[in-house]
FIDO-870224 format. One record per residue (C-alpha): residue number from 1; residue in one letter; x, y, z. Coordinates in steps of 0.05 Angstrom, whole numbers, plus 5000, padded with zeros to 4 digits. Layout:
<NUM; a; <X; Y; Z>>
...
This chain:
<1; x; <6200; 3475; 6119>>
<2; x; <6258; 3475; 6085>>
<3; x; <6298; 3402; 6073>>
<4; x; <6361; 3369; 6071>>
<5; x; <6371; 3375; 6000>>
<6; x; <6369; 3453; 6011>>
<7; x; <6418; 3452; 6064>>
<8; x; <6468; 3395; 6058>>
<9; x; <6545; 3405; 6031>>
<10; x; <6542; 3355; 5960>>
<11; x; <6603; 3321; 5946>>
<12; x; <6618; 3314; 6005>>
<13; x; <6696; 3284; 6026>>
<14; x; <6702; 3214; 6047>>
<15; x; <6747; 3162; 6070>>
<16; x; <6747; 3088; 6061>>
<17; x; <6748; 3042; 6123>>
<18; x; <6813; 3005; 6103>>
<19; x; <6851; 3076; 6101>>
<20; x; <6902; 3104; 6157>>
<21; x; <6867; 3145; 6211>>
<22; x; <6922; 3183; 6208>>
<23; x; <6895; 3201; 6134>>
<24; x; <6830; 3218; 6159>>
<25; x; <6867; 3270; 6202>>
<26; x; <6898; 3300; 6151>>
<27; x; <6835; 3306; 6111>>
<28; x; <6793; 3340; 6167>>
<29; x; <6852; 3385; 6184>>
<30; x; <6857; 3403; 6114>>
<31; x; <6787; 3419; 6094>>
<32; x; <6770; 3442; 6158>>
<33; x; <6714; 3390; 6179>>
<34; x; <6700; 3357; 6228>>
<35; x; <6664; 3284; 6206>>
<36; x; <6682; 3242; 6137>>
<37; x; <6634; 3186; 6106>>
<38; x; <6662; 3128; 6104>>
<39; x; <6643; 3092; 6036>>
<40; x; <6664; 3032; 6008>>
<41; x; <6693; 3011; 5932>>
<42; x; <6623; 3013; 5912>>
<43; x; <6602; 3077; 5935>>
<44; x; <6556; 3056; 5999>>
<45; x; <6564; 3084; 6053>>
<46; x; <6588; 3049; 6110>>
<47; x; <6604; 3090; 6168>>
<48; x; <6620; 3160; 6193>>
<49; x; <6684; 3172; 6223>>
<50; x; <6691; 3238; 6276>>
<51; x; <6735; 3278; 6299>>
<52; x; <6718; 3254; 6372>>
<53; x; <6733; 3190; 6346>>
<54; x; <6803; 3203; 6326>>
<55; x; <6807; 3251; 6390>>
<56; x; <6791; 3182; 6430>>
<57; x; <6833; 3133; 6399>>
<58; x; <6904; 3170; 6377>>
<59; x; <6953; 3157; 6441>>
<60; x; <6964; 3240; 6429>>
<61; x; <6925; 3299; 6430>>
<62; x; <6893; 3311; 6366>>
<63; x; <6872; 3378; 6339>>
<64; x; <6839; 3409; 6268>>
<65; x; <6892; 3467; 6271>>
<66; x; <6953; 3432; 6280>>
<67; x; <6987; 3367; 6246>>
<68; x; <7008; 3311; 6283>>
<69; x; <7081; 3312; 6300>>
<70; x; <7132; 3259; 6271>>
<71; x; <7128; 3217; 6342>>
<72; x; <7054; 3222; 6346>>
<73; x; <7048; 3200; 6261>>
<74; x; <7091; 3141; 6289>>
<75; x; <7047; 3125; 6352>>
<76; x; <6984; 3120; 6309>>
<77; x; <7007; 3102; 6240>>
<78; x; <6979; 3031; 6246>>
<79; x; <6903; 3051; 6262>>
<80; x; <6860; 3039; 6208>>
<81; x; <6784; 3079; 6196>>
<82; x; <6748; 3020; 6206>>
<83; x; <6774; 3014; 6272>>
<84; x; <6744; 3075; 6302>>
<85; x; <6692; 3088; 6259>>
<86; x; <6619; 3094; 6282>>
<87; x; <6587; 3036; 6234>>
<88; x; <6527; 3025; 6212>>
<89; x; <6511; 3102; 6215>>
<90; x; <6449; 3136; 6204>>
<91; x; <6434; 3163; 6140>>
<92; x; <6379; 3218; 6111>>
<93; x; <6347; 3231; 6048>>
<94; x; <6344; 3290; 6005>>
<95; x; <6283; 3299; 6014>>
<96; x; <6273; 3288; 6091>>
<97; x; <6245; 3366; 6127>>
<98; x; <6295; 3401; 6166>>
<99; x; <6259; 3383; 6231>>
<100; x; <6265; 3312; 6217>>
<101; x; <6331; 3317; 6212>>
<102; x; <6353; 3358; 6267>>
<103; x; <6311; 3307; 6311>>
<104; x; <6362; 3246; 6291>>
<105; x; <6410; 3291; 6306>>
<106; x; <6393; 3299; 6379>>
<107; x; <6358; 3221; 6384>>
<108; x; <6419; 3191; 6372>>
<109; x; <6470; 3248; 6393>>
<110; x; <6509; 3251; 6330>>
<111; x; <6535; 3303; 6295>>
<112; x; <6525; 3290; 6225>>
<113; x; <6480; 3250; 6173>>
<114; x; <6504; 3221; 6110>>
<115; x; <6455; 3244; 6052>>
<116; x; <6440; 3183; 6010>>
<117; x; <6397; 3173; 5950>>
<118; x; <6340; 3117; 5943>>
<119; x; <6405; 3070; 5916>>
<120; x; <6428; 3079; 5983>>
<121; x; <6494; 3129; 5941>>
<122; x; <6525; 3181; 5982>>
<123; x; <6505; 3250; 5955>>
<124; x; <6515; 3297; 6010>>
<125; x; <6522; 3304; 6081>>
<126; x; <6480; 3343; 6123>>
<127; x; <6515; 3367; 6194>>
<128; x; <6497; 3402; 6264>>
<129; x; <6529; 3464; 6236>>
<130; x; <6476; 3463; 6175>>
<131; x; <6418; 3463; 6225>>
<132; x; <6447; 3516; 6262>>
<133; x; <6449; 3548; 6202>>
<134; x; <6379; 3538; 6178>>
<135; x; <6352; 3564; 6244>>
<136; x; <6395; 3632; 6246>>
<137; x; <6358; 3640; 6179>>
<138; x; <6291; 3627; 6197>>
<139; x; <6247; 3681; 6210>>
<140; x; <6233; 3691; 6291>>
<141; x; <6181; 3652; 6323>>
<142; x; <6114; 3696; 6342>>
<143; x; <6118; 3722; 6407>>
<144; x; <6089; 3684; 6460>>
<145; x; <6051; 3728; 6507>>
<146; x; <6035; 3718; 6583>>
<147; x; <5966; 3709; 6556>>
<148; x; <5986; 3643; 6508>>
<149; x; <6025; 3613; 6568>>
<150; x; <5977; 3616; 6617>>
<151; x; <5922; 3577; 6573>>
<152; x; <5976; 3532; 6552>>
<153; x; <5986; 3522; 6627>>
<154; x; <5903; 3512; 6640>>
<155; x; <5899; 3460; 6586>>
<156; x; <5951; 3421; 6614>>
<157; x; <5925; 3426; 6685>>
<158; x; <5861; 3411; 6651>>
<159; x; <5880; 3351; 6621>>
<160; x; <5910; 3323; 6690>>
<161; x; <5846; 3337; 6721>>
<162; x; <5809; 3296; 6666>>
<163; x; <5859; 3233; 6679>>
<164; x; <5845; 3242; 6752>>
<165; x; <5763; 3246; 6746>>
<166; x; <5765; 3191; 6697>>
<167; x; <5809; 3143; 6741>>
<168; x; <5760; 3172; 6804>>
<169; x; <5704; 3156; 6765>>
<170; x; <5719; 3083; 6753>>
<171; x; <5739; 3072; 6832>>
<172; x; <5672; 3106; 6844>>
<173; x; <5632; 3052; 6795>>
<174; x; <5678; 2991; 6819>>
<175; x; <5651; 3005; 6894>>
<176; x; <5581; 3009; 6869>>
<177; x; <5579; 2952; 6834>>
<178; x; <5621; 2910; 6899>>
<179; x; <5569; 2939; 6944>>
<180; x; <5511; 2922; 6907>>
<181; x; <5537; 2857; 6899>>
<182; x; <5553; 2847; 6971>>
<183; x; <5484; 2870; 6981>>
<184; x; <5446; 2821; 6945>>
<185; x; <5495; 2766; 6963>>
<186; x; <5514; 2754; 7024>>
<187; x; <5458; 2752; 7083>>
<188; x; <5467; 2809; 7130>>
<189; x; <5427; 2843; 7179>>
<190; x; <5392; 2913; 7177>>
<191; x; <5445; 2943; 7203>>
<192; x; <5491; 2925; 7158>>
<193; x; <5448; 2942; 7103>>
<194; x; <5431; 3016; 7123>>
<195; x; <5516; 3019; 7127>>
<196; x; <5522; 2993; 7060>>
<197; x; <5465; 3035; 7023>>
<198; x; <5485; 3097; 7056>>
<199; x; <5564; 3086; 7040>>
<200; x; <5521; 3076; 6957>>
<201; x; <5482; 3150; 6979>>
<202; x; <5545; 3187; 6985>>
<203; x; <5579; 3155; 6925>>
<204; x; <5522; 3163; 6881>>
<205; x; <5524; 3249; 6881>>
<206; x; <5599; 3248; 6877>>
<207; x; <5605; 3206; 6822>>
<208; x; <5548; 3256; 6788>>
<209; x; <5587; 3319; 6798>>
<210; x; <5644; 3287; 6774>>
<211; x; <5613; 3268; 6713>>
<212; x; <5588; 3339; 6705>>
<213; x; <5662; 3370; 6715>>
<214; x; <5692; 3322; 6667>>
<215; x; <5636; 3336; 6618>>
<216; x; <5661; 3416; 6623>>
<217; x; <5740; 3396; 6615>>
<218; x; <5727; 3354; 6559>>
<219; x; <5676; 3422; 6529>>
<220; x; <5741; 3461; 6541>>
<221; x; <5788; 3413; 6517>>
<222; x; <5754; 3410; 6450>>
<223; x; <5755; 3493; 6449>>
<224; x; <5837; 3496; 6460>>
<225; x; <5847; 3445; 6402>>
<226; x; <5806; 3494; 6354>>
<227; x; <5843; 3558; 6380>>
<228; x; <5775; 3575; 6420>>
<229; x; <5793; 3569; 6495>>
<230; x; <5783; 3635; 6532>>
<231; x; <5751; 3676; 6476>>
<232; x; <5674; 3694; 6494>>
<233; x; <5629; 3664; 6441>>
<234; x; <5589; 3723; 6436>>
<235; x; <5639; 3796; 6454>>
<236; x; <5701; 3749; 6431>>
<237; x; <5732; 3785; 6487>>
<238; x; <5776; 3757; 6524>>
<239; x; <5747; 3705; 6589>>
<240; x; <5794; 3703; 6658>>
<241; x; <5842; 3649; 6667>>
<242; x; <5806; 3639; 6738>>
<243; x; <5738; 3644; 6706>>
<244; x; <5762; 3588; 6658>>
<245; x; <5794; 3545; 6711>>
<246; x; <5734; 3552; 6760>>
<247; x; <5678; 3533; 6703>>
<248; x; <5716; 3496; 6653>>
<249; x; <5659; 3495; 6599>>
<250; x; <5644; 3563; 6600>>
<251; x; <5642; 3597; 6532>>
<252; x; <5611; 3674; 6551>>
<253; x; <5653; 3722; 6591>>
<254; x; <5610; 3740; 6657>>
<255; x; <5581; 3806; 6622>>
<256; x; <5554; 3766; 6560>>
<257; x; <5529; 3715; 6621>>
<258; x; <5497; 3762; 6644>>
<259; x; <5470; 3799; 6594>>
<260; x; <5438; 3729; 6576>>
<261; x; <5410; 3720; 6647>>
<262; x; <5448; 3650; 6643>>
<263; x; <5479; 3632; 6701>>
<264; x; <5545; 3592; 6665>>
């Protein structure tokens, strides 16, 4: 993966915050850029001012291929950096990975990082247009078949089913555990009993296959996260999506099942 260090401009152009906006302007519309650190007399950096920032706070329309007019230098002459500067910006290291990066990026919707060394010293800048860049260069992803989505899609329906069993689970042992206690309890009659240890029969063989079921999800589970799910054990052919959805746990395809006389 490769990092910021590989990607960033160095040297970058800056501005400090006491400067003329109007400066900053003409710096971006000079160079061609579109975001300037903003350092102070000691070299720290400070704050990032954007083109979007200028764009909101000049009483004109502000572009990066044309200079502001003599009326529109007066209008805004008295606007300083730090007063429509983004402070307090978020800054990168050299060494931080390229995926890192890109994910500040889009966190906190900026369009730029200052590159700073462990001093906390500008030494680069790393932008939106450098990750763009880094991704047109990286080789293409591998192909994602129908195949890969579809167990992608079981696991995840898999995992729902889990949370739901689990949760069903603990309702199932809660109302045990109430009706035993209202059993031994509180006085009732016989025919309140026979309603109360029946209502404990049908709970009982629920909560078993349940147990059983989540038993197979969490067998399956534990085959996706080591690149097994779906691959027969013995053949290492390929097992059915609907085979895999109806017996979770299964690990033969239903000819190796077969061929085994197991009935999985």
């Amino acid at each position: 993966m490769p990092r910021v260090r590989d990607l960033m401009s160095r040297d970058p152009v800056t501005v400090e915050p006491d400067r003329a906006a109007l400066e900053a302007l003409d710096l971006m519309i000079d160079r061609g850029i579109r975001h300037l650190p903003v350092v102070d007399r000691r070299g720290g950096v400070c704050g990032v001012v954007s083109i979007d920032d200028l764009r909101a706070a000049f009483p004109f329309a502000v572009s990066l291929v044309r200079p502001p007019s003599a009326s529109e230098r007066e209008a805004g002459r008295d606007l300083a950096v730090g007063e429509v500067m983004t402070h307090g910006a978020v800054t990168a290291q050299p060494e931080l990975e390229l995926g890192e990066a890109a994910s500040l990026l889009v966190r906190f919707r900026i369009g730029c990082l200052p590159v700073v060394d462990e001093a906390g010293k500008l030494v680069g800048i790393f932008s939106e247009t450098d990750a763009l860049r880094a991704l047109v260069k990286a080789p293409a992803p591998a192909q994602r078949t129908g195949r890969v989505l579809d167990l992608e899609l079981l696991v995840a329906q898999l995992r729902a089913e889990r949370a739901y069993i689990a949760r069903h689970l603990g309702e199932i042992q809660d109302s045990e555990r109430a009706l035993s206690a209202e059993r031994h309890d509180v006085p009732t009659d016989q025919a309140e009993q026979a309603r109360l240890l029946t209502e404990i029969d049908v709970e009982e063989p629920l909560a078993s296959l349940a147990a059983r079921r989540l038993a197979a999800i969490d067998h399956a589970l534990d085959r996706a996260s080591r690149g097994l799910l779906g691959r027969c054990e013995s053949c290492k052919r390929e097992i059915s999506i609907a085979r895999l959805r109806a017996m979770p746990g299964i690990s033969l395809c239903r000819e190796c099942a077969a061929s085994r006389g197991a009935a999985q």
